[in-house]
C-alpha positions as CSV (number, residue, x, y, z in Angstrom):
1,X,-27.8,7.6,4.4
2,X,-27.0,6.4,0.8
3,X,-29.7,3.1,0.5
4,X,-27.5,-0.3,-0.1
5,X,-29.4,-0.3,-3.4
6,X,-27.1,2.1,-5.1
7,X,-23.9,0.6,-3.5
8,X,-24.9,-2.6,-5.1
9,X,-25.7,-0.8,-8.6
10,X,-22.2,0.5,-8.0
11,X,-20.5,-2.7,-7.3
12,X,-22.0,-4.2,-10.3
13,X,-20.9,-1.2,-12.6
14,X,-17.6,-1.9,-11.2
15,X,-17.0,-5.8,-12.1
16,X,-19.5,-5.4,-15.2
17,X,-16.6,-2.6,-16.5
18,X,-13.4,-4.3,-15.1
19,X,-14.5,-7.6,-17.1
20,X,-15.2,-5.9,-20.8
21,X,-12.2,-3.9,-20.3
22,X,-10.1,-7.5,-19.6
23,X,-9.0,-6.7,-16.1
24,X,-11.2,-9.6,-14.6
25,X,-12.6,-12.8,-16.0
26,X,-16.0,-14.0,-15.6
27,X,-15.4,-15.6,-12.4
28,X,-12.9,-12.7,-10.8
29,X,-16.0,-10.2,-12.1
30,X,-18.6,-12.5,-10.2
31,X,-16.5,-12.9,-7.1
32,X,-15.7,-8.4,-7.4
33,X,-19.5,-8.3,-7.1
34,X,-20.1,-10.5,-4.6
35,X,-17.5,-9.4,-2.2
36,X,-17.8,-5.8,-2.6
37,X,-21.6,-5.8,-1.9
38,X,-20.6,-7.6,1.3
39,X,-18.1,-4.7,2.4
40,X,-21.1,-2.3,1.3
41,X,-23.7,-4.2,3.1
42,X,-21.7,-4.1,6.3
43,X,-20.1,-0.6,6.0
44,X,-20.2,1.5,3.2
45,X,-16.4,3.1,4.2
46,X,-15.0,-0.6,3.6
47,X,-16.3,-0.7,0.1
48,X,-14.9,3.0,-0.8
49,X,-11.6,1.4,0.1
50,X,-12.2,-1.5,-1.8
51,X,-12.8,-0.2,-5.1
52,X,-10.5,2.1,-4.8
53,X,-8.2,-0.6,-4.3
54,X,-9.4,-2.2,-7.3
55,X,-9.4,0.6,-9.4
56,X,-5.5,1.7,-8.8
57,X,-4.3,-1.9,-9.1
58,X,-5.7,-2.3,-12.4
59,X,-5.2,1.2,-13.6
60,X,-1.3,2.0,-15.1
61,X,-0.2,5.3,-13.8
62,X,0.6,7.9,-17.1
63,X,4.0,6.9,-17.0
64,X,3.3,2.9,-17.4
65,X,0.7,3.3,-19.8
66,X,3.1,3.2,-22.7
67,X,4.7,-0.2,-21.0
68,X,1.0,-1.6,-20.5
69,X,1.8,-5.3,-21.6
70,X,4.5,-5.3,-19.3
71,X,2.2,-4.0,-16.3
72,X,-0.4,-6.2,-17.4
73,X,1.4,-9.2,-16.7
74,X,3.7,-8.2,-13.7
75,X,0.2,-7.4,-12.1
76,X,-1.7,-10.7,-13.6
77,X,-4.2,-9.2,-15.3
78,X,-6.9,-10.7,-15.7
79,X,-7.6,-11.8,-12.6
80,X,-9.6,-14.4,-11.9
81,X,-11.6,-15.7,-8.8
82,X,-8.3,-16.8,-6.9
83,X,-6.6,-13.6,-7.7
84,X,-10.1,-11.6,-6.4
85,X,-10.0,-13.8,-3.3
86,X,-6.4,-13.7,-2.2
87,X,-7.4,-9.8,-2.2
88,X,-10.2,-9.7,-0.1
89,X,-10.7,-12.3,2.0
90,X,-9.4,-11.2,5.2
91,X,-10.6,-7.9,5.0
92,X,-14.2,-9.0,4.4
93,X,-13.7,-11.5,7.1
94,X,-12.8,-8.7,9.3
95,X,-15.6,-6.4,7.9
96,X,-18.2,-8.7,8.8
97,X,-16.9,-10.0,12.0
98,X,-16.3,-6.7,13.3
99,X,-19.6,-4.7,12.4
100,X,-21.7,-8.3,13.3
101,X,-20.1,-7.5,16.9
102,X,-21.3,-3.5,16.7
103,X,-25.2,-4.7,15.7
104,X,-24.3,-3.3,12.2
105,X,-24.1,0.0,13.6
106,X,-21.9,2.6,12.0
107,X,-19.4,4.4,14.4
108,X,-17.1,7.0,14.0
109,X,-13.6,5.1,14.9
110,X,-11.7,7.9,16.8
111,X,-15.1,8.8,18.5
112,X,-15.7,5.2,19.2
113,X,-15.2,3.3,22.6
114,X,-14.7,0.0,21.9
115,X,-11.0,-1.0,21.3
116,X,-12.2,-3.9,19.4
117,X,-13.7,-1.5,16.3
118,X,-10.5,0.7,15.9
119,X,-8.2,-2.7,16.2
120,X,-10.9,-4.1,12.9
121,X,-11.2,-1.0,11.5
122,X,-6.8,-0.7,11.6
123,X,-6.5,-4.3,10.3
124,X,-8.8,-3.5,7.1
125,X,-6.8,-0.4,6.7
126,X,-3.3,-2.3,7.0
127,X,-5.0,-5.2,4.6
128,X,-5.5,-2.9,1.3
129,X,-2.6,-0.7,2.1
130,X,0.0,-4.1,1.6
131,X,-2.7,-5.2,-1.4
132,X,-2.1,-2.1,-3.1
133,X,1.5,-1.7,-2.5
134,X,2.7,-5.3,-4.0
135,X,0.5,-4.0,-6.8
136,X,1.7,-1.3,-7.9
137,X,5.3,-1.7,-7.9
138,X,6.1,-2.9,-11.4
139,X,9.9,-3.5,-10.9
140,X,12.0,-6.4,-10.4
141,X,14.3,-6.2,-6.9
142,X,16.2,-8.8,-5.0
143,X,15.3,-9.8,-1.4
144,X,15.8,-7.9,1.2
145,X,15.4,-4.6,-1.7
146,X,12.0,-4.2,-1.3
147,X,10.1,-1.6,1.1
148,X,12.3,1.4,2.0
149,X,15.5,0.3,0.6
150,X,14.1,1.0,-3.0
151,X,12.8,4.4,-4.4
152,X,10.4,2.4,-6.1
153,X,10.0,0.8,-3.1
154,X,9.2,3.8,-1.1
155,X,7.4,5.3,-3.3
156,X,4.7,2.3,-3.6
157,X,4.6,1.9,-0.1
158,X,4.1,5.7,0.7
159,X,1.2,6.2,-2.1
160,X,-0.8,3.1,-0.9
161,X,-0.7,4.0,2.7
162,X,-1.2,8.3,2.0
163,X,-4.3,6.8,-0.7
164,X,-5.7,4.2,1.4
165,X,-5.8,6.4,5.0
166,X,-6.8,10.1,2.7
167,X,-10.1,7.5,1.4
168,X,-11.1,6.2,4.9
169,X,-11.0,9.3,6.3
170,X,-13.0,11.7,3.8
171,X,-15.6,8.8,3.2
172,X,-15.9,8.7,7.1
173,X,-16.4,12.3,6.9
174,X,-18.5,12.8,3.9
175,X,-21.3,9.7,4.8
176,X,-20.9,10.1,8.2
177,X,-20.4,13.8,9.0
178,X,-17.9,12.2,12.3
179,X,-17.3,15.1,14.5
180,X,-13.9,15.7,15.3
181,X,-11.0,18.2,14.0
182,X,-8.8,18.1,11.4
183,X,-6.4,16.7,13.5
184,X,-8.3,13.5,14.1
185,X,-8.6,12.9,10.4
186,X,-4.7,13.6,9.7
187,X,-4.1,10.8,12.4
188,X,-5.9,8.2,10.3
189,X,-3.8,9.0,7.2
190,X,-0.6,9.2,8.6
191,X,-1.1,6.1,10.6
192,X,-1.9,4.4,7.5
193,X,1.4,5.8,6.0
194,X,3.4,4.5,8.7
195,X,1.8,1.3,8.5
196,X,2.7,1.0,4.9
197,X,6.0,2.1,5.4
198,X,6.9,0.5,8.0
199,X,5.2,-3.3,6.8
200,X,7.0,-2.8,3.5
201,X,10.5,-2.5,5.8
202,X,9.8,-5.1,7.7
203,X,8.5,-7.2,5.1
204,X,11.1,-6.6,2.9
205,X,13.5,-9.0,4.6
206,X,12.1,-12.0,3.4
207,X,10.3,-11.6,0.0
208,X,10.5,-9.6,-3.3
209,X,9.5,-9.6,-6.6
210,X,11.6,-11.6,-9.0
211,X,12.4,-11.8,-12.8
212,X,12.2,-14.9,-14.2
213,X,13.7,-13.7,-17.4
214,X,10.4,-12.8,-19.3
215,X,7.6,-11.8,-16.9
216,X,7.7,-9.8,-13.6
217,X,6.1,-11.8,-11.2
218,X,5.1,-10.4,-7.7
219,X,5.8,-13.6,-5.3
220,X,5.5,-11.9,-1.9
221,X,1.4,-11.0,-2.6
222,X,0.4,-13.9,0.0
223,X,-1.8,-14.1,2.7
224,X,1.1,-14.4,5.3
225,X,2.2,-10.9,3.5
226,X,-1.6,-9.8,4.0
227,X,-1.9,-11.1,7.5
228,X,1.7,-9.4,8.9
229,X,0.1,-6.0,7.4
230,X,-3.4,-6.4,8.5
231,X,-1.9,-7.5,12.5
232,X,0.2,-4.2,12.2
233,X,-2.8,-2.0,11.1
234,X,-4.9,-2.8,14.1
235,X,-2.4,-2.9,17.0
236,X,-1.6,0.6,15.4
237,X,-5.1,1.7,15.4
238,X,-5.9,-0.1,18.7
239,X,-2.4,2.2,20.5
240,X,-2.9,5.6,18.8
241,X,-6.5,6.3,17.6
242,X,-8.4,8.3,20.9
């Protein structure tokens, strides 16, 4: 087992970089720390996810990198405290809630028994996977032309959940060494896929990004957004993960 020491060097690394590099202020870069030693201190897996969250939200794919203003401010940069919070706060509510009820042990969720875990451990999952889409879709649409409707859309929506599920499940694997086959692991991705998908459909009926003539501004990053995708996760993970 990797001590917590090195996961909090690593969560400092993190905000220390993301602030000289102007993708945090001092207060988002305090707040990073804060809350990613938390999801480290309760479960290593949750603070994977979480920088890698952070990392693809404020990294511009190669093909936005030569529109990097533009990115910048569709995606807020830098973000501050609120911005940090709006970001985490469920999910480390749920991290701590959920492994506080296991005695801070570490399970393997498809091996587990307890309903409970794999409904936490689905909402986390369902939490970054709508974080990271309305994050990386740097396009104005109308409403009701988000989600599926959209190849950007689709796209966004497809790479969050595939990234988001293919990091659970090869941290599980790597820290934990979780038996189980291959199929087990290929049910955690896809079920984060089809979370994604499906909570950017649904969602897409009553929000989108709009253009206000100068900025892109992503209005439907909100913790109702967060909260729909986060109850969709663990129901999902509470029907199909055995």
């Amino acid at each position: 087992m990797i001590p917590l020491s090195f996961w909090i060097l690593v969560s400092a690394a993190v905000a220390i970089a993301a602030y000289f590099d102007n993708k945090l202020t001092l207060s988002g870069a305090l707040l990073a720390f804060v809350v990613s030693s938390i999801h480290f201190a309760a479960d290593p897996r949750f603070g994977v996810l979480l920088l890698y969250f952070l990392f693809h939200a404020f990294e511009p794919t190669e093909r936005e990198a030569a529109d990097r203003n533009r990115i910048a401010n569709f995606r807020g940069l830098p973000w501050g405290w609120n911005q940090v919070l709006s970001n985490s706060v469920i999910a480390t509510v749920l991290v701590v809630t959920g492994w506080s009820l296991t005695g801070w042990e570490y399970n393997c969720v498809y091996s587990s028994q307890s309903g409970v875990i794999k409904a936490f451990v689905g909402g986390i999952i369902g939490h970054y996977c709508c974080c990271l889409e309305h994050t990386t879709t740097p396009k104005a649409v109308r409403k009701g032309a988000n989600g599926l409707q959209t190849w950007a859309g689709l796209i966004a929506a497809a790479t969050a959940g595939f990234g988001i599920g293919r990091t659970y499940a090869i941290t599980e694997y790597v820290l934990y060494k979780c038996p189980g086959e291959l199929y087990n692991r290929s049910l955690l991705i896809a079920l984060s896929y089809l979370i994604c998908i499906v909570g950017s459909r649904v969602e897409s009926l009553w929000s989108a990004p709009v253009d206000d003539g100068n900025d892109v501004h992503c209005r439907h990053v909100n913790l109702a957004s967060i909260s729909f995708y986060t109850l969709l996760g663990g129901l999902a993970f509470l029907v199909f993960v055995f």
